[in-house]
C-alpha positions, 0 to 999 in steps of 0.5 A: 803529813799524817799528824796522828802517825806523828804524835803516835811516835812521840814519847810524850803522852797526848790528850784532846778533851773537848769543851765538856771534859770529853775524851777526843783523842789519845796518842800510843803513849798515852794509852801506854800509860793508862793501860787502856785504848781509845775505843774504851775512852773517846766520848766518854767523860774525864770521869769515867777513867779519873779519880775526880777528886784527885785532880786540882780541877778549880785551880786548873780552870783558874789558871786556863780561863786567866792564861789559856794554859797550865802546868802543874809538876809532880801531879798525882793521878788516881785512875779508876782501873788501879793505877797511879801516874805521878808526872808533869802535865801540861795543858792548853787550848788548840782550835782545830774544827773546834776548841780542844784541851790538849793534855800532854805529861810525862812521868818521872820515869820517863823524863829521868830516862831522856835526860840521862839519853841527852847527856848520852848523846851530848856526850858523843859529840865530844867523842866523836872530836876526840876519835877524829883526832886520833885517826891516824894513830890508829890507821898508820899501824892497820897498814904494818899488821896488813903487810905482816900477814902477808909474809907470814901467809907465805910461810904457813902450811895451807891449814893454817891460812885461815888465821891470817885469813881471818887477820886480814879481813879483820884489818880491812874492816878496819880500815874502812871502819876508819876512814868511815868513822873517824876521817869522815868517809862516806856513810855507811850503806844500810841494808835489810838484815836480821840481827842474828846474822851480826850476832852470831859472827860475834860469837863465832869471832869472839869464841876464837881465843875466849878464855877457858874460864868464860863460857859464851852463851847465846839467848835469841828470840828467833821470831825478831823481824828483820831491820834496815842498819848499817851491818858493819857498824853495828858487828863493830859496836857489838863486838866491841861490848862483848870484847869488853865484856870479855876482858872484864871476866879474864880474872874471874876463875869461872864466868858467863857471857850472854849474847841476848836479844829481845823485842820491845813494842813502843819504845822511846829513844830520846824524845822519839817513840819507835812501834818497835824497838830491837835490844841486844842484851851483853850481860856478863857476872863479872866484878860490875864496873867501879861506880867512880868510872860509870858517869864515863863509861863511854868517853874514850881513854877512860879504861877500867876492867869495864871500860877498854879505851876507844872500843866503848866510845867507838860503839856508842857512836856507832849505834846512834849512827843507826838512831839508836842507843846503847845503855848500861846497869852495873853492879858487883854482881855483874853488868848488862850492856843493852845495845836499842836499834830501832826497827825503821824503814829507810826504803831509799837507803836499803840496799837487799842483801 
């Protein structure tokens, strides 16, 4: 196992000193944080790149010398380039070829951000019991609506077949989406693919029927590399927030809807930090979501202009089934939804498409 490669990925920031305050190693993050790099620091003295004064060193190397570790919450880094870092740290000594002091913190930011992610993910849990209850309520009437655009296929002039085209692909999708998801079918198969073939089927989809009022805009940053997900599951997910987007802005006497996408270098999910990370941004300047329905944004059958019963929910599982996340802001001026899918490599799960 390649123990640098591992604690690249991880969110939070690592430091090795040696015995004479030596830098010996930094990982991603950490030289994130500090806006330098190992080459400028390894070798040189804690000195060279922190306020000495800033850190309490004697009370430090009390409490290492008496217990071989600290931690200090809400300490405050003067570095010489600038910056500040106000975080949590931890230190103890690791014996490798020799003893080493290993730093690790993460800022305020930071550990906010994880813990609203826990709370997303734990969250999911209970949802996902929910959705499994609720499968047959929604599979029963996906085999009436079927059977119904087949008759009335049979009745409509040839250049009118493409609506009962597009309803019945849309029900077996949804078929399979349910037996997938919520009665425990086989996995998903996932695929190489660029996101802007599933956004644009959104677009195409949504444009369909979109209210006169709405325009549907499109923001692509087109050098995105291509990804291995579960292409099915994420149009659904997706589809899902601009639906709900959609919906939000239906009373709005003028509104805009934007699909965007964007790269984002050294991103963290949870506790796991990805060399890259791909978003899709939904924003819409609807009427924002009502504060009292934020914390609950995502737990099924809670509805609101912003909140469409199962279609959030489904969505957040959906992604995090790609090991990813989606997250939201909201106010009166508008809601973004930023749906985070990591760029992985699954080598024995692709199949080329």
């Amino acid at each position: 196992m390649n123990t640098k490669a591992l604690l690249d990925q991880l969110s939070t920031a690592v430091m090795l000193f040696d015995t004479h305050g030596r830098f010996a190693y930094l990982n991603q993050t950490a030289e994130s944080a500090l806006r330098t790099t190992s080459k400028v620091l390894l070798g040189q003295r804690y000195s060279f790149f922190i306020a000495s004064d800033s850190l309490p060193l004697r009370q430090l190397l009390k409490t290492l010398k008496e217990n071989g570790s600290f931690a200090q919450d809400d300490l405050r880094l003067e570095l010489l380039n600038g910056r500040n870092i106000i975080a949590n740290f931890t230190g103890h000594w690791i014996h490798l070829d020799k003893p080493y002091l290993m730093v690790e913190w993460q800022d305020r930011q930071s550990i906010k951000r994880y813990q609203h992610e826990l709370g997303i993910l734990q969250q999911n849990q209970i949802n996902n019991k929910l959705l499994a209850q609720l499968a047959h309520e929604v599979k029963n009437p996906l085999s009436g609506i079927a059977g119904a655009a087949q008759l009335l296929a049979l009745e409509l002039p040839e250049e009118q077949k493409e609506f009962t085209d597009i309803i019945q692909h849309e029900i077996e999708r949804l078929s399979k989406l349910v037996d997938r998801m919520l009665l425990g079918g086989k996995k998903a198969s996932k695929v190489l693919i660029n996101i802007h073939e599933i956004t644009e089927q959104v677009y195409d989809f949504c444009s369909i029927n979109l209210p006169e009022s709405i325009q549907l805009k499109k923001d692509y940053d087109p050098s995105l590399p291509d990804l291995t997900i579960a292409p099915e599951s994420v149009y659904q997910a997706l589809l899902n927030v601009v639906q709900n987007a959609i919906e939000a802005c239906a009373t709005q006497e003028q509104a805009n809807i934007v699909i965007k996408t964007r790269a984002l270098p050294r991103h963290s999910i949870g506790i796991k930090q990805y060399p890259l990370t791909l978003r899709i941004d939904v924003i819409d300047d609807g009427p924002g979501i009502d504060p009292a329905l934020q914390p609950n944004v995502f737990v099924p059958l809670i509805s609101g202009k912003q909140s469409s019963g199962l279609g959030l929910g489904i969505a957040q599982s959906l992604v995090q089934q790609q090991s990813g996340i989606i997250e939201f802001i909201s106010d009166a001026s508008g809601t973004t939804f930023s749906i985070y899918l990591p760029v992985v490599n699954h080598d024995s799960e692709v199949e080329q498409q």
